[in-house]
VEXVEX-720656 format. One record per residue (C-alpha): residue number from 0; x, y, z. Coordinates in nm, 3 decimals. Last residue first. Example, Ala and Ser with C-alpha at 12.3 -4.5 7.8 and 13.67 -1.06 7.14 Angstrom:
+-----+---------+---------+---------+
!  nr !       u !       v !       w !
+-----+---------+---------+---------+
!   1 !   1.367 !  -0.106 !   0.714 !
!   0 !   1.230 !  -0.450 !   0.780 !
+-----+---------+---------+---------+
This chain:
+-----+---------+---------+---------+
!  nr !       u !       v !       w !
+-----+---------+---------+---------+
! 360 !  -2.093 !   0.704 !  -0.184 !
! 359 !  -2.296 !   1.063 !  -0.322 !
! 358 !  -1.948 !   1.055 !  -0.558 !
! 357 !  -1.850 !   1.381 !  -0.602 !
! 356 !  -1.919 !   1.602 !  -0.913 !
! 355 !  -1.647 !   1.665 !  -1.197 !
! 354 !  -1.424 !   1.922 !  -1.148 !
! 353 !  -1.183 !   1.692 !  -0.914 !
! 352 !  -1.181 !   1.475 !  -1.186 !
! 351 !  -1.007 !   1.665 !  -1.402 !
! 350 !  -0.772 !   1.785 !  -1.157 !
! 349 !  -0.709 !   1.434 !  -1.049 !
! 348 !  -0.644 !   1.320 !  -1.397 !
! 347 !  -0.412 !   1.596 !  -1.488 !
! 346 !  -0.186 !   1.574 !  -1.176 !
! 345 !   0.136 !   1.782 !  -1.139 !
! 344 !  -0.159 !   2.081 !  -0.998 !
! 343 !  -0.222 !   1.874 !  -0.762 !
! 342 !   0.104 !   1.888 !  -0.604 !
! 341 !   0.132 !   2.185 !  -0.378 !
! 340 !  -0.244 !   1.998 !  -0.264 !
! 339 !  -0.063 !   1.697 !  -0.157 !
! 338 !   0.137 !   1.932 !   0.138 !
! 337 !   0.481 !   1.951 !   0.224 !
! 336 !   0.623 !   2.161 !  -0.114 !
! 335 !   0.956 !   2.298 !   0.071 !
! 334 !   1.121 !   2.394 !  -0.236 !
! 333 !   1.428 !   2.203 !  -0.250 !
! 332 !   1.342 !   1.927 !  -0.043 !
! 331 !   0.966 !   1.826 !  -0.111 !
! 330 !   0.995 !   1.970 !  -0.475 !
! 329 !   1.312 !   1.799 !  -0.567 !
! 328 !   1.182 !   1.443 !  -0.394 !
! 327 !   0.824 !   1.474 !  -0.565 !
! 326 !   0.973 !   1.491 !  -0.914 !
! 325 !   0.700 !   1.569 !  -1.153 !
! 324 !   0.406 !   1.471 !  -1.375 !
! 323 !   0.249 !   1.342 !  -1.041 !
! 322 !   0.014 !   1.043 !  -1.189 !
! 321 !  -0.304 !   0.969 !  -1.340 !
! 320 !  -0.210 !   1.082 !  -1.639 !
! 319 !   0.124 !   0.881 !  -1.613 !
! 318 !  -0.092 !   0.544 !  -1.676 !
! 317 !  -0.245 !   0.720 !  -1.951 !
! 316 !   0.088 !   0.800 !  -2.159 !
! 315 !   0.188 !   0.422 !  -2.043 !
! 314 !  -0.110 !   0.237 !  -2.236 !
! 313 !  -0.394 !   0.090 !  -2.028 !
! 312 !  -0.511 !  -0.259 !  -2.094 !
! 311 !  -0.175 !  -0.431 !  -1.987 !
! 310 !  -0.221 !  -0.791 !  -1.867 !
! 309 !   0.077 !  -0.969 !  -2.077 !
! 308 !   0.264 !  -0.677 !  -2.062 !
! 307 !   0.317 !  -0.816 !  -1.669 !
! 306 !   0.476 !  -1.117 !  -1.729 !
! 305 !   0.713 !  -0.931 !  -2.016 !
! 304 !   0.817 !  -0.680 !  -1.758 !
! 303 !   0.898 !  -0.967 !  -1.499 !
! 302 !   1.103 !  -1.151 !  -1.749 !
! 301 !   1.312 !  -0.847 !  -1.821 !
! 300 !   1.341 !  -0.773 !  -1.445 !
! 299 !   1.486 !  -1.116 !  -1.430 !
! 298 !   1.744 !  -1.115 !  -1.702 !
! 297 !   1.825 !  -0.746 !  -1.565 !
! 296 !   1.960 !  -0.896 !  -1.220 !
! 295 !   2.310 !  -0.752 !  -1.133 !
! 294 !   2.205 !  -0.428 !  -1.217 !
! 293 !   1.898 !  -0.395 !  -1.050 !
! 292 !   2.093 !  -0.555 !  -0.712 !
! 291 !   2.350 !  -0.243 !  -0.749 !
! 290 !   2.118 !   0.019 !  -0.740 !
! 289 !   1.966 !  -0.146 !  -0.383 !
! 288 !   2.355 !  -0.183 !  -0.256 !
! 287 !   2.364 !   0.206 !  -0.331 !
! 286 !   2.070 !   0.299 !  -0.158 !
! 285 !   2.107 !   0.096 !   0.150 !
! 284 !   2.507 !   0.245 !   0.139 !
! 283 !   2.379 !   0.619 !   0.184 !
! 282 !   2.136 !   0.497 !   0.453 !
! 281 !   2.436 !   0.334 !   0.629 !
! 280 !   2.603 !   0.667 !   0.550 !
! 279 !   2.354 !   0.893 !   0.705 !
! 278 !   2.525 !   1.189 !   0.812 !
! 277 !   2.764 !   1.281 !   0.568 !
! 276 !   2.627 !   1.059 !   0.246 !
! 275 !   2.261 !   1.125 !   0.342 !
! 274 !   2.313 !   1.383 !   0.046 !
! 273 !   2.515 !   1.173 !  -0.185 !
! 272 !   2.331 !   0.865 !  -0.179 !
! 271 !   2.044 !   1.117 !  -0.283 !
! 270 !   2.133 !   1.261 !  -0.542 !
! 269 !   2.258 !   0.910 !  -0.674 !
! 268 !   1.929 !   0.781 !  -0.609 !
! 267 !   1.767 !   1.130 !  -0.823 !
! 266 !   2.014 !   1.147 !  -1.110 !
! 265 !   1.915 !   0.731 !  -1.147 !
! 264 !   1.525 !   0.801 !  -1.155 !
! 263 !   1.589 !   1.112 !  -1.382 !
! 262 !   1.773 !   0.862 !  -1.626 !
! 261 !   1.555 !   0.613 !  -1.565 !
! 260 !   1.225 !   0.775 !  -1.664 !
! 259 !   1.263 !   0.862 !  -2.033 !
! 258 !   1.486 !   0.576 !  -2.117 !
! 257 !   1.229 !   0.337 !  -1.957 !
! 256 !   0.939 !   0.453 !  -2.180 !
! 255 !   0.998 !   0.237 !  -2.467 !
! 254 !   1.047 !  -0.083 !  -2.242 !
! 253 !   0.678 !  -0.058 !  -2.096 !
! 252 !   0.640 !   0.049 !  -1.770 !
! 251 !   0.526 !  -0.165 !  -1.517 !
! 250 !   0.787 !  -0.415 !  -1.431 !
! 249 !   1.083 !  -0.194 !  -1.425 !
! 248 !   0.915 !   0.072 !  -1.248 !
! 247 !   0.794 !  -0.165 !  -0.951 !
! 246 !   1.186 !  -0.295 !  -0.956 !
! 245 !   1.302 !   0.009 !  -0.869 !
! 244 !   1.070 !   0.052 !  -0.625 !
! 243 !   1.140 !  -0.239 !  -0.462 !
! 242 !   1.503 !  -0.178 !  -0.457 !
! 241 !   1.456 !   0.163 !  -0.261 !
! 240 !   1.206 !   0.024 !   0.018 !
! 239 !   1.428 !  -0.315 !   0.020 !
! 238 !   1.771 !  -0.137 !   0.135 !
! 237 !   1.554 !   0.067 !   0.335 !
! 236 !   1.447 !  -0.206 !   0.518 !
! 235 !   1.753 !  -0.394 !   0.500 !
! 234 !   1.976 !  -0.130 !   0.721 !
! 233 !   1.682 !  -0.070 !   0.964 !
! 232 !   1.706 !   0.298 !   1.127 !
! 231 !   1.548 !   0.324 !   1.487 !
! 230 !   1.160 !   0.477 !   1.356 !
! 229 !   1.161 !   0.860 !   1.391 !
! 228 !   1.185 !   0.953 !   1.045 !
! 227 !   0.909 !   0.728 !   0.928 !
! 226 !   0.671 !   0.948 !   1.082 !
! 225 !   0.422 !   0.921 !   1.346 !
! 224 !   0.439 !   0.613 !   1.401 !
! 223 !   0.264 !   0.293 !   1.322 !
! 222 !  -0.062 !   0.286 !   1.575 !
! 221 !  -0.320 !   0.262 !   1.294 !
! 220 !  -0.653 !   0.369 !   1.319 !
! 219 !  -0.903 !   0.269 !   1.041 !
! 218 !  -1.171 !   0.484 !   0.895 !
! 217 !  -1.485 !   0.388 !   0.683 !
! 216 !  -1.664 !   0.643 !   0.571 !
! 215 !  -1.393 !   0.826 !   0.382 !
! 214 !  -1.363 !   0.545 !   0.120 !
! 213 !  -1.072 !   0.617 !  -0.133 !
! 212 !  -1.075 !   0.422 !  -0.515 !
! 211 !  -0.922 !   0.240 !  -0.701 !
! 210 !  -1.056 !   0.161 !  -1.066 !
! 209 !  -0.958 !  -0.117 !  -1.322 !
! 208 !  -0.816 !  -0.108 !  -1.650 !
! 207 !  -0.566 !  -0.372 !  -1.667 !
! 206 !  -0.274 !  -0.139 !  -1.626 !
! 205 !  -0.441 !   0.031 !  -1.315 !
! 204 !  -0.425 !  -0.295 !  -1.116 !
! 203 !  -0.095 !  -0.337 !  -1.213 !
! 202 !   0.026 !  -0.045 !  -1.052 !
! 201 !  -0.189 !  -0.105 !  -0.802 !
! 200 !  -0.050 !  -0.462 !  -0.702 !
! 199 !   0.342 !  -0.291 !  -0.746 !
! 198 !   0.226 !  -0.029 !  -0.490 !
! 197 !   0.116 !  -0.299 !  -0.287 !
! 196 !   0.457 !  -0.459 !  -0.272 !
! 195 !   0.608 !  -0.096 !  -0.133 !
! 194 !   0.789 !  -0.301 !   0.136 !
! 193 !   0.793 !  -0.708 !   0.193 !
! 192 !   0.939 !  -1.033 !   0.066 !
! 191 !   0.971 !  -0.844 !  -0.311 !
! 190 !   1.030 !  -1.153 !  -0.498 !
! 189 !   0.723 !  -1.277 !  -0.340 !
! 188 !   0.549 !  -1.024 !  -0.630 !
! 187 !   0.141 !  -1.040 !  -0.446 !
! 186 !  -0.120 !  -1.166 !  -0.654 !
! 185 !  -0.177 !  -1.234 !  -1.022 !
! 184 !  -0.378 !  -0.974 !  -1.242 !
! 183 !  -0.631 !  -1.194 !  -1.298 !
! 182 !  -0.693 !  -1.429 !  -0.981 !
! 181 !  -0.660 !  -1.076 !  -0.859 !
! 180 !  -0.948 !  -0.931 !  -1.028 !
! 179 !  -1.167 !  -1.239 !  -0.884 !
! 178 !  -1.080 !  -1.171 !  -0.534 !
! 177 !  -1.189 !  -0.768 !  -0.504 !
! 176 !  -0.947 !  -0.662 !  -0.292 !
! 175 !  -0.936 !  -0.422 !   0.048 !
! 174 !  -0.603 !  -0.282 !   0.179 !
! 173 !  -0.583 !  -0.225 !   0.496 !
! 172 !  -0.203 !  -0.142 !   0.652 !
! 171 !  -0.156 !  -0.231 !   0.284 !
! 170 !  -0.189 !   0.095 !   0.144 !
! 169 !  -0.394 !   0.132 !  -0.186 !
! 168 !  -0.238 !   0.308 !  -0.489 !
! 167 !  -0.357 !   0.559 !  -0.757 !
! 166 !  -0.639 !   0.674 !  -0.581 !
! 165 !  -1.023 !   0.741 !  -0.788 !
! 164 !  -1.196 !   0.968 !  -0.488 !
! 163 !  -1.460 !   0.901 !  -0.224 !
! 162 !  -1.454 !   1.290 !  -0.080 !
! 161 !  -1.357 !   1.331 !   0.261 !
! 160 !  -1.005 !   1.468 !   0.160 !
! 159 !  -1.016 !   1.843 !   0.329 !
! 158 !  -1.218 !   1.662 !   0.631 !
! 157 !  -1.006 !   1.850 !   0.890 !
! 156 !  -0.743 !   1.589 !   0.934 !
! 155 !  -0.383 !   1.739 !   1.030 !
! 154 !  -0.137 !   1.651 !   0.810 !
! 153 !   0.195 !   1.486 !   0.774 !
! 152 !   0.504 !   1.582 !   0.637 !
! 151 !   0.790 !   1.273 !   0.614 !
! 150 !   0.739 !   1.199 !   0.289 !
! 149 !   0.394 !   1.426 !   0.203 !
! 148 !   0.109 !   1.319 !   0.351 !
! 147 !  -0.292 !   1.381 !   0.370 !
! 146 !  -0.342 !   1.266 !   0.048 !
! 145 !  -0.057 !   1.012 !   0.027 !
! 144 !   0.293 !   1.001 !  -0.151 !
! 143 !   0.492 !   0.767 !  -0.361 !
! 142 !   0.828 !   0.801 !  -0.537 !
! 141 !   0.814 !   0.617 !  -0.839 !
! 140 !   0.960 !   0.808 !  -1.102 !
! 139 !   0.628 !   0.918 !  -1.258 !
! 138 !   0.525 !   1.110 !  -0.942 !
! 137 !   0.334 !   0.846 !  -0.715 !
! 136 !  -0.034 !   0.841 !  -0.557 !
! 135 !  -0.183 !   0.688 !  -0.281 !
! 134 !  -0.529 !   0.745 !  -0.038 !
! 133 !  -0.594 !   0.930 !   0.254 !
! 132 !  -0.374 !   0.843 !   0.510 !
! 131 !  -0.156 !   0.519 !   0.349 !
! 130 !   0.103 !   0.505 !   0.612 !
! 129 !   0.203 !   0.775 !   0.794 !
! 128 !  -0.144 !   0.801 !   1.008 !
! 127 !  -0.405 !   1.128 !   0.954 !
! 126 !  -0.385 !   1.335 !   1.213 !
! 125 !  -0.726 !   1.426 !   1.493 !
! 124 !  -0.642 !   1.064 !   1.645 !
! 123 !  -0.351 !   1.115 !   1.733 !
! 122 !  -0.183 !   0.816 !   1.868 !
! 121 !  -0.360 !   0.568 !   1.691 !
! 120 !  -0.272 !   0.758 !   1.367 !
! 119 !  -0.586 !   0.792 !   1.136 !
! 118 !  -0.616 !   0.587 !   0.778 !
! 117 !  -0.937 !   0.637 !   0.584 !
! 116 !  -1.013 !   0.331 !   0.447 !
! 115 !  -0.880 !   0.207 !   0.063 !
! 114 !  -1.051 !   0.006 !  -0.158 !
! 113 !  -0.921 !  -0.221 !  -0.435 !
! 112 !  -1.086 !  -0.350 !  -0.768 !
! 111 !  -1.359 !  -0.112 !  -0.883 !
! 110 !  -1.473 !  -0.171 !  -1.219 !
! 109 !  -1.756 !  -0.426 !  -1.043 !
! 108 !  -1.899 !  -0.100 !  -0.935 !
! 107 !  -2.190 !  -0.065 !  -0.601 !
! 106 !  -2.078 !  -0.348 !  -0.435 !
! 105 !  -1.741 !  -0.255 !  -0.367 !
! 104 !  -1.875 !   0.086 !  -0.236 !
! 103 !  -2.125 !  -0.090 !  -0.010 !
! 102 !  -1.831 !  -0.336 !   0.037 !
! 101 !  -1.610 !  -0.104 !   0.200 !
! 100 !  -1.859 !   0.117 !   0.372 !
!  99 !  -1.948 !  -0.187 !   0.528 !
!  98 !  -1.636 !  -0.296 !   0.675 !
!  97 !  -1.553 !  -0.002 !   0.829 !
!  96 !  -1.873 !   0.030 !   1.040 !
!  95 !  -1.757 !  -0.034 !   1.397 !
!  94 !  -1.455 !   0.207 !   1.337 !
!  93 !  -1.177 !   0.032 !   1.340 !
!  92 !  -0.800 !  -0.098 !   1.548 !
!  91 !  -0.488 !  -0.126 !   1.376 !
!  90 !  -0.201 !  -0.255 !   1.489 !
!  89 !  -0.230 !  -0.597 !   1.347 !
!  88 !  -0.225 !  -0.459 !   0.988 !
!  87 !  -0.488 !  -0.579 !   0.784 !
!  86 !  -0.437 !  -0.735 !   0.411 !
!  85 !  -0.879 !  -0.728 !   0.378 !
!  84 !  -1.007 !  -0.960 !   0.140 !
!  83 !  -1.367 !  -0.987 !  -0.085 !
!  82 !  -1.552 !  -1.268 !  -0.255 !
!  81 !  -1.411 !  -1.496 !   0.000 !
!  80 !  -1.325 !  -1.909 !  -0.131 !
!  79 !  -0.985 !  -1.811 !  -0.016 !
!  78 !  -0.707 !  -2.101 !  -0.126 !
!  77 !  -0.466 !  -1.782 !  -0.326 !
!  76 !  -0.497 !  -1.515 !  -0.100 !
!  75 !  -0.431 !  -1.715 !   0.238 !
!  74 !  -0.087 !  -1.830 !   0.094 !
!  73 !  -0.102 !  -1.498 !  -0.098 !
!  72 !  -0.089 !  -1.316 !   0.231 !
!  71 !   0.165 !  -1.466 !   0.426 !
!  70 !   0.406 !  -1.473 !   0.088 !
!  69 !   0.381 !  -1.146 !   0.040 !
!  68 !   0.438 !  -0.980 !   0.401 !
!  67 !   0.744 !  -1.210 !   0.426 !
!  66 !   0.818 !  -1.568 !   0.510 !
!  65 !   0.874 !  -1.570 !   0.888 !
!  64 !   0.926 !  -1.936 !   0.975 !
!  63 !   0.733 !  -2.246 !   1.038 !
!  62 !   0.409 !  -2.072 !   0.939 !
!  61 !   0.075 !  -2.140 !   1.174 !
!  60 !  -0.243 !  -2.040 !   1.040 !
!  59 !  -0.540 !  -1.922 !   1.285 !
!  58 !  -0.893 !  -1.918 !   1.221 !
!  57 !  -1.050 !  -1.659 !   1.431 !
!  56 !  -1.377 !  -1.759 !   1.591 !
!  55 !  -1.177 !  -1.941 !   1.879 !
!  54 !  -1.020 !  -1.600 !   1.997 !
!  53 !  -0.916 !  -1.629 !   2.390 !
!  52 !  -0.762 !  -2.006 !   2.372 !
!  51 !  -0.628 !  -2.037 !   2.004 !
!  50 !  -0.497 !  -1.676 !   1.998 !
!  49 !  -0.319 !  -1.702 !   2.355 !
!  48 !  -0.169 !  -2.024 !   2.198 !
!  47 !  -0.045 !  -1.880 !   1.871 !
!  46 !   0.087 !  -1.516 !   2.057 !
!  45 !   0.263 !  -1.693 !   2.255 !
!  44 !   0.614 !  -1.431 !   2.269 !
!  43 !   0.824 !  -1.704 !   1.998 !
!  42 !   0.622 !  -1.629 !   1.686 !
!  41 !   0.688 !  -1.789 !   1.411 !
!  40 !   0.490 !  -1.616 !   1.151 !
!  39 !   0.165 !  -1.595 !   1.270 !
!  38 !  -0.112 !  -1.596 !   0.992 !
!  37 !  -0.468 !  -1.492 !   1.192 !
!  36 !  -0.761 !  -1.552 !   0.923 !
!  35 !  -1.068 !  -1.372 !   1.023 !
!  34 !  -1.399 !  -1.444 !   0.826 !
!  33 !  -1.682 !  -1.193 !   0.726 !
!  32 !  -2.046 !  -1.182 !   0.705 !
!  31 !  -2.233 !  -0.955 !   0.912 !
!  30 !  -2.094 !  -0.666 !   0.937 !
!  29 !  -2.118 !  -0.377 !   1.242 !
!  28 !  -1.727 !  -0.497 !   1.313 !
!  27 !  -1.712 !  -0.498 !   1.703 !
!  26 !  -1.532 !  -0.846 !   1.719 !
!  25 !  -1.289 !  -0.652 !   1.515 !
!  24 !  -1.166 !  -0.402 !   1.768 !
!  23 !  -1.093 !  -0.733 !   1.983 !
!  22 !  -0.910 !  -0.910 !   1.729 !
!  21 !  -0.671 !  -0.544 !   1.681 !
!  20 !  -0.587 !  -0.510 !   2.048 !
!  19 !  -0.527 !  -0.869 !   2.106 !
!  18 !  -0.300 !  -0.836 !   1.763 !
!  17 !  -0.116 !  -0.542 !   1.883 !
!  16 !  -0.067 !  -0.742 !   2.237 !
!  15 !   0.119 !  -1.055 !   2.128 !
!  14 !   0.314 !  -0.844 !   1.834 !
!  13 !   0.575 !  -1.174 !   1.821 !
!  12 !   0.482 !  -1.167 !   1.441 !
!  11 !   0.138 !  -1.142 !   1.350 !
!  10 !  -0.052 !  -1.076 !   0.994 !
!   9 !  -0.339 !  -1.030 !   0.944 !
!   8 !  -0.582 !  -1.181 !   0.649 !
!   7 !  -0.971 !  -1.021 !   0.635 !
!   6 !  -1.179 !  -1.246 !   0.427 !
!   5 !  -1.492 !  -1.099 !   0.294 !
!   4 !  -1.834 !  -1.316 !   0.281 !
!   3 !  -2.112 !  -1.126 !   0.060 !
!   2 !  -2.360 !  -1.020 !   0.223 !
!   1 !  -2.685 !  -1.138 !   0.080 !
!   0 !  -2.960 !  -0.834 !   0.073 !
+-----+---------+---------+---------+
């Protein structure tokens, strides 16, 4: 069998010895046909000469300046002749056969349009990572969590989510894409430069009828950390984490379901600007600043709802089917719910399909 050529795209900037790390790990990919593409975004520690001497094979792009996780990737997304992509991490390493179980999967549904790994810390490898572990979902205000972790709360892997399993949302630490959907759907939003952009890709994704789903055979270990709590505090991070998700809900629900969501959505930001008030004021101000860009720009989100409508297969009453039919924050803090199965029972479509049998994949 033809294997069909998959483009994996990662991203470097000044993270010299992450991306050594990571080229290496991929010389040991058990696949046969597959290109790397090395974007570095202005680095200044020599990364782009170190890659052009010890890693020929890779085909390195060279940007002028740093111009954001989304723009990187669709500059590589949009000219790719690949059937397949990878958005990669550079501090990740794999398992030898990764790759694949991603296409075998891919390969086996043309409804399927993104693929997610199984996502292990680096550090640990017996815990899934932070970012993406096994698989996405959201509650219906846009607050996203992973099978395998819960904000901050992250498990243990004992197998409990080896099952390949319809996901809401892929993370981009590796995030694999069928090309031809996106030349659909449209690619990365630029507007959002980086943060929660892939849940924006899903979401869309979903609203034109396509599938996501988890891969358990193929596992990728990501160094990250641990939790997001212990990472030095980044003013315009979080200022872009909460304004990103405000704009994800303003682009992908329709109009009549805004006044059901945003007033929750709004209680819930003000909640909590108030409670990291005290001790985390810059946090506090993130959020706030982040409320006040949406209202300063409704012209645009307008325009950005309309682009999108123009894709939408799947009404909004579905779309929230396969969703948490409750707030995530209240339940996390208030009640102490840490772990995805608390929420399962929020989610109609996984419970459903979690009677069904599992996929022999």
């Amino acid at each position: 069998m033809n294997e069909p050529l998959v483009e994996i795209i990662l991203l470097t900037l000044n993270g010299k010895e992450d991306t050594i790390k990571c080229l290496n790990s991929l010389r040991r990919t058990r696949y046969g046909n597959f290109r790397v593409t090395v974007v570095d975004q202005n680095s200044s520690d020599g990364t782009p000469a170190l890659i052009a001497k010890e890693f020929p094979w890779a085909n390195l792009v060279r940007n002028a300046e740093n111009t954001g996780f989304c723009k990187a990737n669709n500059l590589i997304l949009t000219r790719s002749e690949a059937k397949y992509c990878v958005l990669l991490n550079n501090d990740t390493e794999q398992d030898s056969d990764w790759l694949s179980a991603l296409v075998n999967v891919a390969e086996h549904d043309v409804t399927v349009a993104a693929l997610q790994p199984k996502v292990l810390s680096m550090r640990d490898p017996g815990r899934f990572e932070y970012a993406g572990a096994a698989g996405g979902f959201m509650d219906i205000y846009g607050y996203p969590l992973c099978r395998g972790r819960v904000f901050d709360h992250v498990e243990e892997d004992h197998g409990q989510y080896d099952d390949c399993r319809e996901i809401f949302w892929s993370c981009g630490v590796a995030m694999f894409l069928r090309m031809e959907v996106l030349k659909k759907v449209g690619y990365l939003d630029e507007l959002m430069f980086i943060y929660a952009e892939e849940l924006d890709l899903c979401w869309r994704l979903n609203l034109a009828g396509y599938r996501l789903l988890f891969v358990p055979r193929s596992i990728v270990y990501h160094l990250g950390s641990a939790t997001m709590a212990r990472k030095p505090f980044r003013y315009r991070k979080e200022y872009l984490t909460h304004r990103n998700h405000w704009i994800i809900l303003f682009k992908n629900y329709r109009p009549g379901t805004w006044w059901r969501i945003f007033p929750v959505k709004l209680f819930l930001e003000a909640l909590a600007c108030i409670y990291f008030l005290p001790s985390h004021t810059r946090k506090s101000l993130a959020i706030f600043h982040a409320g006040l860009w949406v209202l300063s720009h409704p012209l645009l989100l307008l325009r950005k709802n309309r682009e999108v409508a123009r894709l939408r297969r799947i009404p909004d009453r579905l779309i929230m089917r396969r969703m948490i039919r409750a707030s995530i924050a209240l339940r996390y803090f208030l009640f102490k719910q840490r772990r995805f199965q608390d929420f399962v029972p929020f989610l109609a479509e996984f419970q459903r399909r979690a009677s069904e049998s599992r996929s022999p994949l």
